[in-house]
N, CA and C atoms as an extended XYZ file, in Angstrom:
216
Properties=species:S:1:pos:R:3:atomname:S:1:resname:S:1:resid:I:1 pbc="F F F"
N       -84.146      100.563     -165.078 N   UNK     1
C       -84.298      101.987     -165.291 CA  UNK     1
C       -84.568      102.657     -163.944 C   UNK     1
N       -83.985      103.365     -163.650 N   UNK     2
C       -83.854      104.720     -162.646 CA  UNK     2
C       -85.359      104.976     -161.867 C   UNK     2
N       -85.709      105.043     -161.004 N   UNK     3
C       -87.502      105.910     -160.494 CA  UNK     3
C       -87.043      107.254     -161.368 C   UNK     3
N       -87.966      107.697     -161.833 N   UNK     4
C       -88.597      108.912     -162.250 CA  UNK     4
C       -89.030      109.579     -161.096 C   UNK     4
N       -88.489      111.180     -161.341 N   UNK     5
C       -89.799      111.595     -160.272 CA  UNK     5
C       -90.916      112.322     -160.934 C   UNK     5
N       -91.550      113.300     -160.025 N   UNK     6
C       -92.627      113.885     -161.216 CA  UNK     6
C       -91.789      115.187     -161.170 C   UNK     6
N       -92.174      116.182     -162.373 N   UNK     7
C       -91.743      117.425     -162.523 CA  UNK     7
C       -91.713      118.488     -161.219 C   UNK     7
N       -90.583      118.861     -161.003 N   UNK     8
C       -90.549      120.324     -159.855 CA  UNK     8
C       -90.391      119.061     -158.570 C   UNK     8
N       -90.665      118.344     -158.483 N   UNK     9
C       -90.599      117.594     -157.036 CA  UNK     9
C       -89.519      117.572     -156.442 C   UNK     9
N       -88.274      117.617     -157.125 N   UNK    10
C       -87.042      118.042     -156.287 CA  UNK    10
C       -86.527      119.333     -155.858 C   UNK    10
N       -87.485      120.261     -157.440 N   UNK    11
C       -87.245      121.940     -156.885 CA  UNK    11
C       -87.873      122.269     -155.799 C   UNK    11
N       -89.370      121.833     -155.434 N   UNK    12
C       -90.401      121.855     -154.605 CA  UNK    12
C       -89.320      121.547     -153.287 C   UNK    12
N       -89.090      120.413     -153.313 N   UNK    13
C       -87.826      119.771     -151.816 CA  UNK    13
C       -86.874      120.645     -151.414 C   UNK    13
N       -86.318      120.728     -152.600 N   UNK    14
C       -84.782      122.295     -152.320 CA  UNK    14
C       -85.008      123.430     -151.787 C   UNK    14
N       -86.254      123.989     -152.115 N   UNK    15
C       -87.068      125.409     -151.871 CA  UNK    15
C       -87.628      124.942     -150.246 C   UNK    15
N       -88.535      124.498     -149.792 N   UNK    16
C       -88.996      123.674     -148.555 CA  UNK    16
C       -87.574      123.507     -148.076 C   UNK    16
N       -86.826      123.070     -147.873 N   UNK    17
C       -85.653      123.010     -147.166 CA  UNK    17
C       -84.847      124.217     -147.268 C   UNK    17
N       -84.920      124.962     -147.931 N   UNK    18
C       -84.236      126.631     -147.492 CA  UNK    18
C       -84.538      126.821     -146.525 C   UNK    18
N       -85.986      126.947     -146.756 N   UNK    19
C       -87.347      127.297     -145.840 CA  UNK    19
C       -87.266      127.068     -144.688 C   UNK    19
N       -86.707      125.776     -144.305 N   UNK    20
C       -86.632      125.006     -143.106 CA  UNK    20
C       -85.512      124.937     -142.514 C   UNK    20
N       -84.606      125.652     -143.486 N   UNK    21
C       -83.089      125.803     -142.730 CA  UNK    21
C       -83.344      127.210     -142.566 C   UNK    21
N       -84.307      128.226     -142.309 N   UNK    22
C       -84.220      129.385     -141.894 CA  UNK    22
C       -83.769      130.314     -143.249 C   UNK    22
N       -83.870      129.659     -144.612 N   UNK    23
C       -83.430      130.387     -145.355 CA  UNK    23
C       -82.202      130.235     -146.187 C   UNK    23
N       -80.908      129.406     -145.268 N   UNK    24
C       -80.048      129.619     -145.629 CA  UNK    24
C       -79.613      127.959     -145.220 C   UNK    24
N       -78.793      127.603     -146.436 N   UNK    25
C       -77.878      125.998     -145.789 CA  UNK    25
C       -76.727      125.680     -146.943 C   UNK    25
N       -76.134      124.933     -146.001 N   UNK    26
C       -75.262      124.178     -147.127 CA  UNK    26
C       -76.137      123.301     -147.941 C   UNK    26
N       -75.147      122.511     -148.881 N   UNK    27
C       -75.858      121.526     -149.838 CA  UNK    27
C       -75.829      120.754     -149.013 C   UNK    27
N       -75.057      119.848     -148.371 N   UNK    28
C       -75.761      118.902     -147.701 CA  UNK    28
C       -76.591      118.637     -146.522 C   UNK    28
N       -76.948      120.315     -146.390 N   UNK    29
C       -77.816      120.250     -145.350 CA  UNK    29
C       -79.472      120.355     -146.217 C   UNK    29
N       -79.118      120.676     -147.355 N   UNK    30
C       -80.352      121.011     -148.400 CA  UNK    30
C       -80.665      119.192     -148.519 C   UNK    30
N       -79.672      118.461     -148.277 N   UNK    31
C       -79.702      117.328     -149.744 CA  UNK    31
C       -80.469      115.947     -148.233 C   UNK    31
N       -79.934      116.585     -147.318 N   UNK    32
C       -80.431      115.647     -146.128 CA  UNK    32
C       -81.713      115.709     -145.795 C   UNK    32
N       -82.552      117.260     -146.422 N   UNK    33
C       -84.197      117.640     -145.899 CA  UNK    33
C       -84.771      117.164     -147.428 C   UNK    33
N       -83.884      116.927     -148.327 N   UNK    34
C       -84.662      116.301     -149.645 CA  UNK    34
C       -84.969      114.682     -149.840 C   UNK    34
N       -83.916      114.596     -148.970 N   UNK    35
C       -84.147      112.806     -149.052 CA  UNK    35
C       -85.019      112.259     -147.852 C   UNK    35
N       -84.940      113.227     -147.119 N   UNK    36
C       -85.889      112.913     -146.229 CA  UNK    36
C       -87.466      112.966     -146.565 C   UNK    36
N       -87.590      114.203     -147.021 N   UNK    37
C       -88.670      114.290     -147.748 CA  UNK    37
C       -89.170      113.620     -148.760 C   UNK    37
N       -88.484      112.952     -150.021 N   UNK    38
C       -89.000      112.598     -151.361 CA  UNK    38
C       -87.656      111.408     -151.396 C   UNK    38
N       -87.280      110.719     -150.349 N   UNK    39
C       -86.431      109.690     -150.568 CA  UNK    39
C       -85.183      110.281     -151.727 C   UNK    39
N       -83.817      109.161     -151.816 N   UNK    40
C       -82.693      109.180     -152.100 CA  UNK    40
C       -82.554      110.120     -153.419 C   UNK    40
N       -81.755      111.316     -153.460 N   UNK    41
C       -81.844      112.395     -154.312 CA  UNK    41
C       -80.088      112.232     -154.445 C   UNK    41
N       -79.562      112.259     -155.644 N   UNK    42
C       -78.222      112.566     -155.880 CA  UNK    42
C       -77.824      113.554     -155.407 C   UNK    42
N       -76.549      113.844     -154.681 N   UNK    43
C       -75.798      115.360     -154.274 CA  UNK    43
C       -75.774      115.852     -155.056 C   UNK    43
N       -75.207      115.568     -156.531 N   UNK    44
C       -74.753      115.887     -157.692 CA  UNK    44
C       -76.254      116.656     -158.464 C   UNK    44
N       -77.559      115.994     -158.300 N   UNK    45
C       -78.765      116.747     -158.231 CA  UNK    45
C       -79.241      117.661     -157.594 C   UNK    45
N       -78.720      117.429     -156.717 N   UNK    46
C       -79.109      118.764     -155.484 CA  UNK    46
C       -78.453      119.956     -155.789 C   UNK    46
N       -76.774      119.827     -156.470 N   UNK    47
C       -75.706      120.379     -156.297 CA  UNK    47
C       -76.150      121.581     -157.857 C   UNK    47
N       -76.420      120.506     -158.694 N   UNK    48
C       -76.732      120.977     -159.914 CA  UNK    48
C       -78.205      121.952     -160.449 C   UNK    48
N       -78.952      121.870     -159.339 N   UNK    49
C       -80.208      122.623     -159.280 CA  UNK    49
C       -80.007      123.765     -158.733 C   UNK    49
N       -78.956      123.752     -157.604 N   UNK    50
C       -79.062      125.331     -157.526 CA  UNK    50
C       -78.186      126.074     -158.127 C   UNK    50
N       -77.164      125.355     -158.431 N   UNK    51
C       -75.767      126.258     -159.452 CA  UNK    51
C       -76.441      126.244     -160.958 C   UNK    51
N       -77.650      125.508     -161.298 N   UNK    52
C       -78.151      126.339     -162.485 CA  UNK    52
C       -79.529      127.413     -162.354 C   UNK    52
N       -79.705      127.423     -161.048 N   UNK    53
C       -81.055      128.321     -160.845 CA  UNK    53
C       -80.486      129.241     -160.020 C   UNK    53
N       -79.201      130.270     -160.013 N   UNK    54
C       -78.949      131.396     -159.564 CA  UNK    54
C       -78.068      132.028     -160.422 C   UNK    54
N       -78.856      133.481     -160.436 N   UNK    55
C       -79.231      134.052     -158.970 CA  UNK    55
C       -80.777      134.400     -159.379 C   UNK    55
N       -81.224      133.466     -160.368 N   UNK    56
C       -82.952      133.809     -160.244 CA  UNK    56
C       -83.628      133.435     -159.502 C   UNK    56
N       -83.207      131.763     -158.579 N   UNK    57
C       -83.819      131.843     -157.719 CA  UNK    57
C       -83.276      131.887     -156.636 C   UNK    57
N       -81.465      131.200     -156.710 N   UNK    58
C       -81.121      130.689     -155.458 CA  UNK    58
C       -79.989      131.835     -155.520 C   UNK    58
N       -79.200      132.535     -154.512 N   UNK    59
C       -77.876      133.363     -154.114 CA  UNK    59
C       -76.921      132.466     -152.968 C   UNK    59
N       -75.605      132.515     -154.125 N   UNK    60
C       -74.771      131.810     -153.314 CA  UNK    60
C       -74.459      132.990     -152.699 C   UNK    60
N       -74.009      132.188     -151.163 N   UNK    61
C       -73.455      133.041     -149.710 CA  UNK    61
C       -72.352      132.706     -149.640 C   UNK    61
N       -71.582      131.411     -149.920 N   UNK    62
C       -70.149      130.985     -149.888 CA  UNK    62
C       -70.093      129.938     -150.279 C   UNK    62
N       -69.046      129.452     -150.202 N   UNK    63
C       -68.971      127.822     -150.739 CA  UNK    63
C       -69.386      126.693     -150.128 C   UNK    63
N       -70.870      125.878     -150.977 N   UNK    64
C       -71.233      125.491     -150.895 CA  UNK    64
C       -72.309      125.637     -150.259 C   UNK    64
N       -72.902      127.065     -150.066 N   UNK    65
C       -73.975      127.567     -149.297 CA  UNK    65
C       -74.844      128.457     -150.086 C   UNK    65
N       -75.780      128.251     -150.057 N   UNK    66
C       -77.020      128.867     -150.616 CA  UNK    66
C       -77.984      129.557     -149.544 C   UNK    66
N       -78.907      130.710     -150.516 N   UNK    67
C       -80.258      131.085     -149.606 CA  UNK    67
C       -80.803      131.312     -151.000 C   UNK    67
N       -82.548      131.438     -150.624 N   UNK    68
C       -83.726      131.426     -151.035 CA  UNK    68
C       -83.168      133.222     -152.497 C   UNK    68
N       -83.062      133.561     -153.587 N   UNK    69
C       -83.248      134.906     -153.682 CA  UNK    69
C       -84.298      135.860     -153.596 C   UNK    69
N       -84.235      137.002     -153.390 N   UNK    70
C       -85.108      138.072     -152.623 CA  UNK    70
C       -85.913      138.224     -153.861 C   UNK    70
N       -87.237      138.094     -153.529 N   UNK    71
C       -88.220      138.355     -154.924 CA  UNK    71
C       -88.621      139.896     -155.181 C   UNK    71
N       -88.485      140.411     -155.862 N   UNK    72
C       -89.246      141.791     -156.151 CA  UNK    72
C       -90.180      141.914     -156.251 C   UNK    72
C-alpha cells in the first residue's frame, strides 16, 4: 500500500512553492519544490490540485503555468 500523507500536506507544498517561485511557476517547477519538500509527489497530483482548485485558489497564466489567486 502507497505512504499516505497527512491532510493539506501537498496543498501546504503547492502554495509554499508559488511562494517561492515569486508567485508564479510552471507545474514542474511547482512539482520539483514539492518533492523536495515532502519527498516523491505524482505530476499527475500536482497537476490535478491546481486544475481543481481554480480560480478559488490558483489562476492559470498559460499553459501549464499557475499563480497564487488574489484574495479579497
Amino acid at each position: 500500500m502507497p505512504n499516505r500523507r497527512a491532510p493539506g500536506q501537498v496543498r501546504d507544498a503547492i502554495i509554499k512553492a508559488l511562494k517561492d517561485e515569486g508567485g508564479e511557476a510552471t507545474i514542474a517547477e511547482v512539482r520539483r519544490s514539492v518533492n523536495s519538500a515532502i519527498g516523491d509527489v505524482p505530476e499527475s497530483s500536482v497537476r490535478s490540485y491546481l486544475r481543481l482548485n481554480t480560480p478559488k485558489m490558483f489562476t492559470r497564466t498559460g499553459r501549464g503555468r499557475y499563480k497564487l489567486a488574489r484574495r479579497s
